[in-house]
C-alpha positions as CSV (number, residue, x, y, z in Angstrom):
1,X,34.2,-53.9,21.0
2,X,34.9,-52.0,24.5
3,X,35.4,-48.9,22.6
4,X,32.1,-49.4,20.6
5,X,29.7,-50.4,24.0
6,X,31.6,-46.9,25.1
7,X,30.4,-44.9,22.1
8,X,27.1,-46.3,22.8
9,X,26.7,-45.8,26.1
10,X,27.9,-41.6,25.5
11,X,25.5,-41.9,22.7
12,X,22.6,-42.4,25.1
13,X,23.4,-39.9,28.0
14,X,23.8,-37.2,25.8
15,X,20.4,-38.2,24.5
16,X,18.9,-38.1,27.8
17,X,20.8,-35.5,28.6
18,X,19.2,-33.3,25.2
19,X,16.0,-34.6,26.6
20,X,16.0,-33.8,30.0
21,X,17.3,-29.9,28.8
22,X,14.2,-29.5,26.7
23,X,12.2,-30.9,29.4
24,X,13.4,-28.5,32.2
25,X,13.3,-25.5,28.8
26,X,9.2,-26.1,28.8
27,X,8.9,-26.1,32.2
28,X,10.3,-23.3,32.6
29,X,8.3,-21.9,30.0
30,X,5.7,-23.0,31.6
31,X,6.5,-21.6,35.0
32,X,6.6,-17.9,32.9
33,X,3.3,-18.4,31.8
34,X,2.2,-19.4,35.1
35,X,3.7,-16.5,37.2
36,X,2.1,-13.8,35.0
37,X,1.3,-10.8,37.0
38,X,0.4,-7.5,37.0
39,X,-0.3,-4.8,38.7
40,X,-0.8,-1.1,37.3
41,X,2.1,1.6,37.8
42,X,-0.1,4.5,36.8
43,X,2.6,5.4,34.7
44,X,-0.4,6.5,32.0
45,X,2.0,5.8,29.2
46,X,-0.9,3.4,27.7
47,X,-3.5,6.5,27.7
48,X,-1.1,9.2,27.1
49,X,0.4,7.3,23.4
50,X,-2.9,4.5,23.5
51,X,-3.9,5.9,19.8
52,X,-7.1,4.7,18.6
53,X,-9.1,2.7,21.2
54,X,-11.5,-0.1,20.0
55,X,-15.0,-0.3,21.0
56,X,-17.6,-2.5,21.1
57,X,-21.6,-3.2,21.7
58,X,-20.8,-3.7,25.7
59,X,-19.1,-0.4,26.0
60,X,-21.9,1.7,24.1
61,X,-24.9,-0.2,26.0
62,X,-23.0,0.6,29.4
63,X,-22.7,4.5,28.4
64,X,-26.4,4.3,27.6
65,X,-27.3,3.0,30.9
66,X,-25.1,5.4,32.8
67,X,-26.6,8.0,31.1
68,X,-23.3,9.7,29.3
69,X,-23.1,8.3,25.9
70,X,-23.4,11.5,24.6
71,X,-20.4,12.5,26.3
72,X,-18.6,10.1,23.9
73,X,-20.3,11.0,20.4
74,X,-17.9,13.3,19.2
75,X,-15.3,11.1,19.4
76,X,-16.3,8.0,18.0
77,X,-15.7,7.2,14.1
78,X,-15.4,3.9,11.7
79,X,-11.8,2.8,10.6
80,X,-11.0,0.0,8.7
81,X,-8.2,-1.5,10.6
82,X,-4.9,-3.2,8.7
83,X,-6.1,-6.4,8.8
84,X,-9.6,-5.3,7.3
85,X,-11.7,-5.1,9.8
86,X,-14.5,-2.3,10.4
87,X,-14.1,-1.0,13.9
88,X,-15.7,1.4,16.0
89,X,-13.1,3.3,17.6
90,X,-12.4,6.2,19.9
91,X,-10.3,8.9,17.9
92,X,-7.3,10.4,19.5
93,X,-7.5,14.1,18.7
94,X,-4.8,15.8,17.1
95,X,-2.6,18.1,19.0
96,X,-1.8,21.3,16.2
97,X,2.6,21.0,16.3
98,X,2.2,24.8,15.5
99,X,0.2,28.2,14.7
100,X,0.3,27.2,11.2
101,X,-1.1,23.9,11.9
102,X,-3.5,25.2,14.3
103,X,-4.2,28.0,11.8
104,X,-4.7,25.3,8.9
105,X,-7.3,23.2,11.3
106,X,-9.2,26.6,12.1
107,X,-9.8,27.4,8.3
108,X,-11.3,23.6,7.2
109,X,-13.8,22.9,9.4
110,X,-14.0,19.5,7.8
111,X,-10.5,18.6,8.0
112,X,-9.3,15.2,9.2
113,X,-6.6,13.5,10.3
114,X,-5.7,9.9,9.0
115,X,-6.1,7.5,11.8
116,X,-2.7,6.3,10.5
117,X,-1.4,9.1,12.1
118,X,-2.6,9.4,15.4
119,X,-1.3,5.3,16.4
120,X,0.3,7.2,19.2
121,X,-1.8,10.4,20.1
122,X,-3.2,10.0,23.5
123,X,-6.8,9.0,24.3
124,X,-9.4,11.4,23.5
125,X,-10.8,11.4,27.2
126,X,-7.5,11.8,28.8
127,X,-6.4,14.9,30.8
128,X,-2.6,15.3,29.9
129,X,-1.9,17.9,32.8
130,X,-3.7,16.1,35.3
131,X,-2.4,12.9,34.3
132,X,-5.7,11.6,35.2
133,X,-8.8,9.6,32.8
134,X,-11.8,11.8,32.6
135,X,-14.4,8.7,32.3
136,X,-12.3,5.9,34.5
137,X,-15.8,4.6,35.8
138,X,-17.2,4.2,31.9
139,X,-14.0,3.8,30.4
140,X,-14.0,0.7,27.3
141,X,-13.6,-3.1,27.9
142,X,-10.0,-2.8,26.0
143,X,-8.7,-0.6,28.9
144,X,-9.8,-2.9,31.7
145,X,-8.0,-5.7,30.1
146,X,-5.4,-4.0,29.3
147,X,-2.3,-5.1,28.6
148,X,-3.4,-8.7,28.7
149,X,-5.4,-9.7,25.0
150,X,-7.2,-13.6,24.3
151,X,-7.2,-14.5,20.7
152,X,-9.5,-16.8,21.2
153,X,-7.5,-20.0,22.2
154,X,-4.7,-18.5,23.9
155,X,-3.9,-14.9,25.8
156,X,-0.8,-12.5,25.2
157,X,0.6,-9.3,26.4
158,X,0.0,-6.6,23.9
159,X,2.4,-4.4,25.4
160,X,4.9,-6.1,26.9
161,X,7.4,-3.2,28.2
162,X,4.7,-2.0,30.3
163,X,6.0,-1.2,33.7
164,X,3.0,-3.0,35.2
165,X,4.0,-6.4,33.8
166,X,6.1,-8.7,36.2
167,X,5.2,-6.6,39.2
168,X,4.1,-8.6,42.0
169,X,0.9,-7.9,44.4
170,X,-1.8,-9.7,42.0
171,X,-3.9,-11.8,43.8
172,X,-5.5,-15.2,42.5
173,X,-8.9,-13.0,42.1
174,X,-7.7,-10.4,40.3
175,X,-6.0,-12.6,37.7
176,X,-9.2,-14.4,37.0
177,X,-11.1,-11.7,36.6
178,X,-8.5,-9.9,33.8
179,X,-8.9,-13.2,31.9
180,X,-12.5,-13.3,32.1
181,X,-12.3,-9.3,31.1
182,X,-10.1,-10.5,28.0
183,X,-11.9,-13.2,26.9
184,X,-15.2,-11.1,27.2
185,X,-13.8,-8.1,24.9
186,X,-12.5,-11.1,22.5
187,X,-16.3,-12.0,22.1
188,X,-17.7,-8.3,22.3
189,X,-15.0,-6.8,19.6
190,X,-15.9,-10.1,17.4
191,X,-19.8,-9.8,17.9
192,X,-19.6,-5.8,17.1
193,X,-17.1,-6.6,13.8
194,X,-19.8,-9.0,12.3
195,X,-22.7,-6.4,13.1
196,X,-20.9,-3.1,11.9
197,X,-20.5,-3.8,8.1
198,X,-24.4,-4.5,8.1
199,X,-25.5,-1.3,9.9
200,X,-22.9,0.3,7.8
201,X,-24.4,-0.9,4.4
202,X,-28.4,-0.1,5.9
203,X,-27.3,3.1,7.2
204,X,-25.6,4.4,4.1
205,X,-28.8,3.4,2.1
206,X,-31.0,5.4,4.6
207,X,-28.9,8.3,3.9
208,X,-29.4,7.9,0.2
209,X,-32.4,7.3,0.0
210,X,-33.1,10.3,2.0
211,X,-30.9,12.3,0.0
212,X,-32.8,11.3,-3.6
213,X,-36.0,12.0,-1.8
214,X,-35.2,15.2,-0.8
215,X,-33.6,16.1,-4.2
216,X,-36.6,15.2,-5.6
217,X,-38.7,17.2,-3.4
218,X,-36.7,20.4,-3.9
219,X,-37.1,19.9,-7.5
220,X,-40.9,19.5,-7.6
221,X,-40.9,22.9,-5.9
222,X,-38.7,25.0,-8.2
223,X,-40.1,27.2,-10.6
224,X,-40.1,26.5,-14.4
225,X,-37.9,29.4,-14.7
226,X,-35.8,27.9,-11.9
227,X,-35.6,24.5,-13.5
228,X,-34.4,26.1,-16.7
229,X,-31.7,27.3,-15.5
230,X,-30.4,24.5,-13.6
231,X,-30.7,22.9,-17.4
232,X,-28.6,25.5,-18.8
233,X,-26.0,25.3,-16.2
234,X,-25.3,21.0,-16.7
235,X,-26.0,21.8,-20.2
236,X,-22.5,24.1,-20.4
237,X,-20.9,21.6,-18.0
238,X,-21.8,18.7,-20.4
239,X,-20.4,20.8,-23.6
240,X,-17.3,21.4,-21.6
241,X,-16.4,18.1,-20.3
242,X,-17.2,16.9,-24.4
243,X,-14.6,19.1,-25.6
């Protein structure tokens, strides 16, 4: 009977015991979550391997008031990211890894990289040599809150070896308002991937429509001889593709 109350009684500390381990394990958890600082090491690693930088609506309406979006034009292009999504992006440019490659880029002017392969090219508007960014007063939403992300319900850090993480000097402030930064560029990238696909589809109609008009207009124009021709030429092409 002894030995039995004894079992019991073990029974129940080591219960407590379990409990009061998993209770100091989320505290400490929590106490992580709660320390998170940061503070910027201008180490540049996240412009100089950043790859494709994601845009939105807040980012182009700031250029436009400060006068420089055309600064930004020929870097900006439409990927469809891996989980499907239609961003607006700034495209790292390829550096040529040799004479033939640079040779091979000279030749086809309408040559273009895969996005896939430029995930760790450095930013477009970064000076390698200087080490410096060339638009750090206009530069995107997703580098001001970077390395810190909001999914909507809860924040992360997208990077998490970056040497800025962990080190101390952050005040209360400067916390808040890297939150606030995150959670805005969570509502500005979702806002600008809802309107995208739409401007997409009425822009590429435009264009279509503009290109039948035009067709149609150059062919009103041409000569009968002209048109006869153009005839004889699908003609043959239709003959050869038959046989």
């Amino acid at each position: 009977m002894s030995e039995d109350l004894n079992n019991e009684k073990k029974e129940e500390n080591e219960e407590i015991n379990t409990n009061e381990s998993k209770e100091t394990e989320v505290k400490q958890e929590e106490k992580k979550k709660a320390k998170f600082t940061f503070n910027c090491t201008r180490c540049n690693k996240c412009c100089a391997e950043r790859g494709p930088v994601p845009l939105t609506f807040w980012d182009l309406e700031m250029w436009a008031r400060n006068g420089v979006l055309i600064n930004f034009m020929p870097y900006l292009e439409l990927y469809k990211n891996p989980a499907g999504n239609l961003d607006l992006i700034l495209k790292p440019i390829p550096i040529p890894k040799d004479d033939a490659d640079q040779k091979a880029t000279s030749l086809d002017p309408f040559a273009s990289t895969p996005i896939e392969e430029l995930l760790d090219e450095k930013c477009p508007l970064y000076n390698l040599e200087k080490k410096e960014c060339l638009i750090y007063e206009n530069r995107p939403l997703s580098c001001r809150t970077y390395p810190l992300e909001f999914d909507g319900k809860n924040y992360s850090i997208v990077d998490v070896d970056c040497p800025g993480v962990g080190q101390e000097g952050m005040t209360k402030e400067e916390l808040e308002k890297m939150r606030e930064t995150a959670k805005l560029m969570f509502t500005e990238l979702t806002r600008i991937r809802i309107n995208i696909p739409v401007l997409h589809q009425i822009i590429q109609k435009d264009v279509m429509m503009e290109l039948i008009k035009q067709n149609k207009e150059a062919m009103e124009s041409m000569s009968e001889e002209d048109k006869k021709k153009i005839n004889e030429v699908f003609g043959k092409s239709r003959d050869v593709s038959e046989k």
